[in-house]
C-alpha positions as CSV (number, residue, x, y, z in Angstrom):
1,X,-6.3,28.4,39.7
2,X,-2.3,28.7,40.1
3,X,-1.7,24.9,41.4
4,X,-3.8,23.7,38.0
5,X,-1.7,25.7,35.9
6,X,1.4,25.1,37.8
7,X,0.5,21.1,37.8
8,X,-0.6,21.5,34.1
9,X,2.9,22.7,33.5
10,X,4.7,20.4,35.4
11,X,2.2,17.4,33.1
12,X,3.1,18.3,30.0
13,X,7.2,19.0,30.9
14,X,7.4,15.3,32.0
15,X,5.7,14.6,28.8
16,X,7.1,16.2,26.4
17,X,10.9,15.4,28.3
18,X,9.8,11.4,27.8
19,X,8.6,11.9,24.4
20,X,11.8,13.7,23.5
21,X,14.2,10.8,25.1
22,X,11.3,8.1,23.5
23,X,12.5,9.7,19.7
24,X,16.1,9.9,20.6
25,X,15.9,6.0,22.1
26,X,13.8,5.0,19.0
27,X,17.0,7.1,16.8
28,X,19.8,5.2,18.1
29,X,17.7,1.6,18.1
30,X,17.5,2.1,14.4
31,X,13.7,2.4,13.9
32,X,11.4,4.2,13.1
33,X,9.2,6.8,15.7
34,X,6.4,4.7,17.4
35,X,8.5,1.6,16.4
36,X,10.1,0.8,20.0
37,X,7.8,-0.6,22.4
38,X,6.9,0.4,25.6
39,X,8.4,-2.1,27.2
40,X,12.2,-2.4,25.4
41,X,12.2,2.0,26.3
42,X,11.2,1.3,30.0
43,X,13.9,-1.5,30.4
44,X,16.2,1.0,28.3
45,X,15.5,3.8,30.9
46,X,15.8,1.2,33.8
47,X,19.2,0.2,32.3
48,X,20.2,4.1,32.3
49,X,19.6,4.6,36.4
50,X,20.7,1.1,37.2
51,X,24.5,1.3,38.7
52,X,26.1,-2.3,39.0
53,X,27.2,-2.6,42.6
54,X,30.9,-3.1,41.5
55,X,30.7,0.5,40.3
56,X,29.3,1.6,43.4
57,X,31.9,0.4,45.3
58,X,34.4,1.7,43.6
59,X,33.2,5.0,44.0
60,X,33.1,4.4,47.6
61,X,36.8,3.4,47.7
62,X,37.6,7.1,45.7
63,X,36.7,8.6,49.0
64,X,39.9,9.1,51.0
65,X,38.5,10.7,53.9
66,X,36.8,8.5,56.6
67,X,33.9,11.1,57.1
68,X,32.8,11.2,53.8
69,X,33.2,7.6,53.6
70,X,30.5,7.4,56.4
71,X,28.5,10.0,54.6
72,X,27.6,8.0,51.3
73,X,27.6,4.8,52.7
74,X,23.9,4.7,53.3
75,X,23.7,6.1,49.1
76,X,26.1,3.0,47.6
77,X,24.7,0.6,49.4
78,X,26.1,-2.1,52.1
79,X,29.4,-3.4,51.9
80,X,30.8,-6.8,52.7
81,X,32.0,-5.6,55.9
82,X,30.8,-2.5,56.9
83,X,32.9,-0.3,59.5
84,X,31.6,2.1,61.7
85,X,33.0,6.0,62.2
86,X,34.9,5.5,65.0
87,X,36.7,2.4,63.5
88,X,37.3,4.2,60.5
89,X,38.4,7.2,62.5
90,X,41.1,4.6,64.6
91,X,42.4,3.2,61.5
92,X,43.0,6.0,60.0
93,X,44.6,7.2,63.1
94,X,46.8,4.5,62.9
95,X,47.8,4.8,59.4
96,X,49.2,8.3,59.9
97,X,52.9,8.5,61.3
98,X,53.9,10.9,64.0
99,X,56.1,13.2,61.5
100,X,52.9,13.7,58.7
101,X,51.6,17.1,59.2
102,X,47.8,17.3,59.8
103,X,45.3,17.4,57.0
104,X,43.7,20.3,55.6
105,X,39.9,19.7,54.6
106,X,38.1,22.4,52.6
107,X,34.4,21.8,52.3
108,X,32.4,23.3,49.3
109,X,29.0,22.5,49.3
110,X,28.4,19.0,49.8
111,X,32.0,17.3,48.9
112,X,35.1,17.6,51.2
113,X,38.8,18.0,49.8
114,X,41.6,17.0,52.0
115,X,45.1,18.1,51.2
């Protein structure tokens, strides 16, 4: 009796969560509620999710630190040229000079902050 009311629950969130975004789409189109079709609000939510790989790469260059790079490499997708960790790790061996003190890396939660 608990997983029908959970999953009853969990059915009419999602559908009262699309119905809300259908009146707010339908709103900014201009029209009228019940005006927009189904299809021109699905390719309006698939135009919401859908990142243009430029963007994604970008993102991926505002990583500074190699292991994070590595991290979200599989989640922005494949590059031109991919590199593995140890090459990363021997570039950026090589970048650093001899007199640069060592980095400090914090990690809180999931993202990692070198100074």
């Amino acid at each position: 009796m608990g997983m029908r009311k959970a999953l009853g629950i969990i059915v009419f969130s999602t559908q009262a969560v699309v119905a809300f975004d259908y009146n707010m789409q339908s709103h900014k189109a201009g029209l009228a509620p019940g005006e927009l079709s189904m299809k021109a609000y699905a390719a309006i939510v698939q135009k919401r999710y859908e990142a243009p790989d430029s963007a994604r790469l970008a993102a991926l260059d505002a990583l500074t630190d190699p292991g994070a790079r590595a991290i979200a490499r599989p989640f922005v997708g494949p590059l031109t040229s991919p590199l593995t960790s140890a090459q990363d790790m021997s570039e950026a061996a090589q970048a650093a000079s001899p007199d640069a003190p060592a980095a400090v890396c914090i990690r809180r939660g999931t993202a990692l902050y070198c100074q």
